[in-house]
C-alpha positions as CSV (number, residue, x, y, z in Angstrom):
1,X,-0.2,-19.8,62.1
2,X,-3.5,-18.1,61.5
3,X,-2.0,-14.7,61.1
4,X,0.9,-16.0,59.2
5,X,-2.0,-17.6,56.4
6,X,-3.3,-13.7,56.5
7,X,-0.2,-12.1,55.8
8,X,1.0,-14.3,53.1
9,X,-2.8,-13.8,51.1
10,X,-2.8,-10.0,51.9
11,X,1.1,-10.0,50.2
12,X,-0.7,-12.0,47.3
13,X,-3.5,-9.7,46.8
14,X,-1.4,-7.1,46.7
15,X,1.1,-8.6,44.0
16,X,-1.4,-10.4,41.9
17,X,-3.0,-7.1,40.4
18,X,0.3,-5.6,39.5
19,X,1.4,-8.8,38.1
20,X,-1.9,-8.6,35.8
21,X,-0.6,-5.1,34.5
22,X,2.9,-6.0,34.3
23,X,1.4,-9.4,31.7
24,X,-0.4,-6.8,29.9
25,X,1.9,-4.0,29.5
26,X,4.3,-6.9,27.8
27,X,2.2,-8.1,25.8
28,X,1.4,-4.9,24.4
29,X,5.2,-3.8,24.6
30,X,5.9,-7.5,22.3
31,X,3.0,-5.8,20.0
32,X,5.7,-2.5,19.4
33,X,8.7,-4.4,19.8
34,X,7.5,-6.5,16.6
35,X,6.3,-3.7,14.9
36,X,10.0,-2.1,15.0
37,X,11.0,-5.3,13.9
38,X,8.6,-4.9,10.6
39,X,9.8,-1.6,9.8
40,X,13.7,-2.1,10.1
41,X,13.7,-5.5,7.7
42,X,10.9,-3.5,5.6
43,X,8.7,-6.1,5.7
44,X,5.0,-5.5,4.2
45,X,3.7,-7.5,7.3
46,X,3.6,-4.3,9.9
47,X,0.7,-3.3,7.8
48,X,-1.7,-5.2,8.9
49,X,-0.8,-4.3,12.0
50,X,-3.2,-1.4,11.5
51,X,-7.1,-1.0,12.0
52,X,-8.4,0.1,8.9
53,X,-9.9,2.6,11.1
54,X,-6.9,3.7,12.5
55,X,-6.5,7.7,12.6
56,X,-2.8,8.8,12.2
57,X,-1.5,12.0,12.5
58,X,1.3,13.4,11.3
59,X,2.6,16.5,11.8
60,X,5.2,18.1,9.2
61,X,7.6,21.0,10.0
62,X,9.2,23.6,7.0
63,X,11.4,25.9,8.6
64,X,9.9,26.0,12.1
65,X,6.5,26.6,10.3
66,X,3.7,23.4,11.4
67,X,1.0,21.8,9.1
68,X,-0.8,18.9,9.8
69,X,-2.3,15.7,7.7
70,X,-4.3,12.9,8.7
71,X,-5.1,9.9,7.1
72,X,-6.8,6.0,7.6
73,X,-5.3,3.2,8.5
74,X,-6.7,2.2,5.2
75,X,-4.6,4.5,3.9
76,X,-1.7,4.0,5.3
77,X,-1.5,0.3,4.5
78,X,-2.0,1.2,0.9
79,X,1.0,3.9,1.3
80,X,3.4,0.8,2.9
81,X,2.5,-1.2,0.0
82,X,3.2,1.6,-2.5
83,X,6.2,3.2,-1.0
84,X,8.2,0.1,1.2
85,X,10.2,-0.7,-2.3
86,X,11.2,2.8,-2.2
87,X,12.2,3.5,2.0
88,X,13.7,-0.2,1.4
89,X,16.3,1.6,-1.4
90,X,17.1,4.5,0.9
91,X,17.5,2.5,4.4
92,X,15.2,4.4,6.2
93,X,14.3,3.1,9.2
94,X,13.2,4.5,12.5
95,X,15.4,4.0,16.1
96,X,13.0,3.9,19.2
97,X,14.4,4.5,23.2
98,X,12.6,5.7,26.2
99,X,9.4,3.3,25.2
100,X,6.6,3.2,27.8
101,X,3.4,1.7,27.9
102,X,0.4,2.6,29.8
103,X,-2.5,0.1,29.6
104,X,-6.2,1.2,30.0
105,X,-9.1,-1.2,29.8
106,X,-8.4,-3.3,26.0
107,X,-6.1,-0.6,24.8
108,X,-2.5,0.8,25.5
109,X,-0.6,3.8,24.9
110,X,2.8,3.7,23.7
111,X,4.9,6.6,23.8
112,X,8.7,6.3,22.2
113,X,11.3,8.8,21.1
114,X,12.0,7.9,17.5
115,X,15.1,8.9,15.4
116,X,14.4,9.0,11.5
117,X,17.9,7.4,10.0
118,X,16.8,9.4,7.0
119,X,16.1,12.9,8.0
120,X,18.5,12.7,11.0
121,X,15.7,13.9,13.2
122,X,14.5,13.0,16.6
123,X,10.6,12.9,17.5
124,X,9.8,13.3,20.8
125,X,6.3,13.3,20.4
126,X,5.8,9.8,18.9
127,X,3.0,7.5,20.3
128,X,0.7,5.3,19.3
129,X,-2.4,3.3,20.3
130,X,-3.2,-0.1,20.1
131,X,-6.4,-2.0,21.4
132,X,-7.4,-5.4,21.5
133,X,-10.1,-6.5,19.4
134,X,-12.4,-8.5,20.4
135,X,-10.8,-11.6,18.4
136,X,-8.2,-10.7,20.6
137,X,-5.5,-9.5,17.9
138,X,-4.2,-6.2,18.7
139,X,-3.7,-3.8,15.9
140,X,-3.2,0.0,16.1
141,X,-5.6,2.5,16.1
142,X,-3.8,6.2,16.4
143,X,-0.6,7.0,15.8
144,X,0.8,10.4,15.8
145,X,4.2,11.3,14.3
146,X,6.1,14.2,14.1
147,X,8.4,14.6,10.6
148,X,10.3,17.3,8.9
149,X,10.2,18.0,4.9
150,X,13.7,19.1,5.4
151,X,16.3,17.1,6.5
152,X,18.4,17.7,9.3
153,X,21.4,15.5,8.0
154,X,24.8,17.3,7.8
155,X,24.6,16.7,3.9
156,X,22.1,14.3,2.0
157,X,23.5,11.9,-0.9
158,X,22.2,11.9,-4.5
159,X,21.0,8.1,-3.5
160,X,19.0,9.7,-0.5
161,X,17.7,12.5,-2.4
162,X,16.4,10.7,-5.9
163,X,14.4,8.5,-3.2
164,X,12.8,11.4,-1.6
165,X,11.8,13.0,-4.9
166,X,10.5,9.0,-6.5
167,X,8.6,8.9,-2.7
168,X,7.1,12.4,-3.7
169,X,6.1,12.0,-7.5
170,X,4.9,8.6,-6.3
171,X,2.4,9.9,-3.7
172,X,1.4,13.1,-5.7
173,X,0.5,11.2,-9.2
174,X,-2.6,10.0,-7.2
175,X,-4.0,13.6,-7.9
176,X,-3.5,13.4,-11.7
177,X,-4.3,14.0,-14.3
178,X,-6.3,17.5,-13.7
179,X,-7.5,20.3,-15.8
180,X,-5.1,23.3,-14.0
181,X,-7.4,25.8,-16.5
182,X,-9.0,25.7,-20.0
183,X,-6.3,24.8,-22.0
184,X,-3.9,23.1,-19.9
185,X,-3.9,19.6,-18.4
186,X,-1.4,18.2,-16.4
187,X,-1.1,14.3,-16.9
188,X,1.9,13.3,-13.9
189,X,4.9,13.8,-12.4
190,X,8.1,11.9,-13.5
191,X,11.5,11.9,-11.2
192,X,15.1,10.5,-12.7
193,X,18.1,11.4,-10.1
194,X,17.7,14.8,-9.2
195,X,15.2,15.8,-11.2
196,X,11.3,16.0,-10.9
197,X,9.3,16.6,-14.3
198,X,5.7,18.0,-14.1
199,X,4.3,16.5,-17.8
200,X,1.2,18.9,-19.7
201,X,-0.9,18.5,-22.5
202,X,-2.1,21.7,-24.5
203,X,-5.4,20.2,-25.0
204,X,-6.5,22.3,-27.7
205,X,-3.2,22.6,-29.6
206,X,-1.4,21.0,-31.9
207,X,2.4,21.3,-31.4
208,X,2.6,22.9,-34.8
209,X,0.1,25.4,-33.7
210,X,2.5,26.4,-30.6
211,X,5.5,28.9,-31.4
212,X,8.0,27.5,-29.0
213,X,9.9,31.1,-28.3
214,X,6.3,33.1,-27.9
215,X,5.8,30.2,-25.3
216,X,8.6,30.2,-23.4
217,X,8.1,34.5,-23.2
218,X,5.0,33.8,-21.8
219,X,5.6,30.9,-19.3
220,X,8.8,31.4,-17.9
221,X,8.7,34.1,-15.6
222,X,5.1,32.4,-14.2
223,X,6.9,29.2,-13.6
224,X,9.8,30.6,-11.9
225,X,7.6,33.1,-9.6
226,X,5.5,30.1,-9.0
227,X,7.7,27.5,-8.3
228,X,9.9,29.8,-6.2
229,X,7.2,31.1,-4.0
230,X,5.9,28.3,-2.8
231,X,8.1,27.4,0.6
232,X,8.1,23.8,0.1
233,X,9.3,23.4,-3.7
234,X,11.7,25.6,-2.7
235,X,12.7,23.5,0.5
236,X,13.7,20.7,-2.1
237,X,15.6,22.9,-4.3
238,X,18.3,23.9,-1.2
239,X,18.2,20.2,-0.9
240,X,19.8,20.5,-4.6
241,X,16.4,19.2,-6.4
242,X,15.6,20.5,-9.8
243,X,12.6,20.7,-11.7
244,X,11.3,20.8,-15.4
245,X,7.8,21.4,-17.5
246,X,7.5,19.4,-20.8
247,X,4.7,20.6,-22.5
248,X,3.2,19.2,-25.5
249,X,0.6,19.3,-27.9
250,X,-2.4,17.4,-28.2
251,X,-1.0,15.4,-30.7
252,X,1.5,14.5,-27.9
253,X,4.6,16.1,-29.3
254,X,6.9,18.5,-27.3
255,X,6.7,21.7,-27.7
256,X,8.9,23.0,-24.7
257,X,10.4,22.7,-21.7
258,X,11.1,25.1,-19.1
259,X,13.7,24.3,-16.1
260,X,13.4,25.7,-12.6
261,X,16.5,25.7,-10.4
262,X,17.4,27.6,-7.4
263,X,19.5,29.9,-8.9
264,X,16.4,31.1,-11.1
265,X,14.5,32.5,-7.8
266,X,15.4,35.9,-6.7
267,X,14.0,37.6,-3.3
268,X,11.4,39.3,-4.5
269,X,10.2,35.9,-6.4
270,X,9.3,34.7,-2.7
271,X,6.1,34.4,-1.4
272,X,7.3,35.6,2.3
């Protein structure tokens, strides 16, 4: 009987601390499963699920080329607030498979490969990381994601398309307005369908002081080698984007606009 007590406590010793992990890996594992949840009903809730402290990572690709941002949790949960309106419209959501969770101490790992509905793109290097706070609420504090500017969808809709470029405008118009030289200031960025327009003031002209044909001379082939060189503009015009620059006077009446399309860039406008 004696040996038959030890056995039975050795097999419970043995299961208890694996038990332990398995407790914690689901409750971290519930933590993701919600956070999926969130994201595919668009619900502003999954961004409290990050630390203001969080650091997340993500890492975009233009044609094979890598460049890397990073940004707060703080900033982040302003973004979902800004921008959820917006993924809402397009149905963008994210798939996850092959989840796992590795727990260390008051924090977990979570690796997942996630499919973007919206760029048609699968990330194999997703993970994130989410530690208990002392409260106990767990919220997550890294998160690195892995996301094309192109998309790698057979063909993209006008609906899908407008979103990207109202997602872009949207994010960018936190850097304006700004002095681009002496005379120039660009005030924002405006989409409508297709179309993204970059607005300027001539800030020491009036628009009667502006010959609208001298302009043009002067600003069109700049615009076009500008816009055209630069990898990731033109990334959105083989998308089928187009682009426009209303200029005006300081008396805030137009005094041209210039549009930029793909078939305005030639070879030797690219900055390769």
């Amino acid at each position: 009987m004696r040996w038959k007590i030890k056995f039975i406590t050795l097999i419970f010793l043995c299961v208890l601390p694996f038990s332990a992990h398995a407790s914690k890996a689901d409750e971290y594992l519930e933590f993701f499963k919600k956070y999926e949840l969130l994201g595919d009903t668009f619900d502003l809730a999954v961004a409290d699920m990050y630390s203001d402290e969080a650091n997340v990572t993500v890492l975009n690709i233009l044609k094979g080329v890598e460049s890397t941002s990073r940004m707060k949790g703080k900033k982040v949960k302003e973004m979902i607030h800004e921008q959820m309106e917006l993924v809402k419209k397009a149905d963008s959501t994210s798939d996850y498979s092959n989840i796992s969770v590795e727990v260390e101490g008051n924090r977990a790992t979570i690796k997942a490969t996630r499919y973007s509905t919206f760029k048609c793109f699968t990330d194999n290097k997703y993970f994130m990381v989410v530690e208990k706070q002392t409260d106990g609420l767990l919220q997550i504090v890294e998160e690195f994601i892995e996301e094309p500017i192109e998309t790698s969808c057979k063909q993209m809709s006008e609906k899908q398309l407008a979103v990207m470029l109202e997602s872009l405008v949207l994010e960018a118009n936190n850097n304006f307005p700004v002095m681009l030289d002496s005379e120039t200031r660009l005030e924002q960025l405006s989409s409508e369908g297709k179309t993204i327009s970059y607005h300027y003031t001539m800030v020491n002209f009036m628009s009667s002081m502006l010959n609208e044909e001298k302009f043009m001379a002067a600003m069109v082939p700049n615009l076009i080698k500008q816009m055209c060189s630069n990898s990731t503009l033109r990334t959105y015009m083989d998308m089928g984007a187009h682009f426009e620059h209303v200029y005006r006077g300081k008396d805030n009446m137009e005094v041209a606009t210039i549009p930029v399309v793909k078939t305005d860039c030639k070879p030797t406008d690219y900055g390769m």
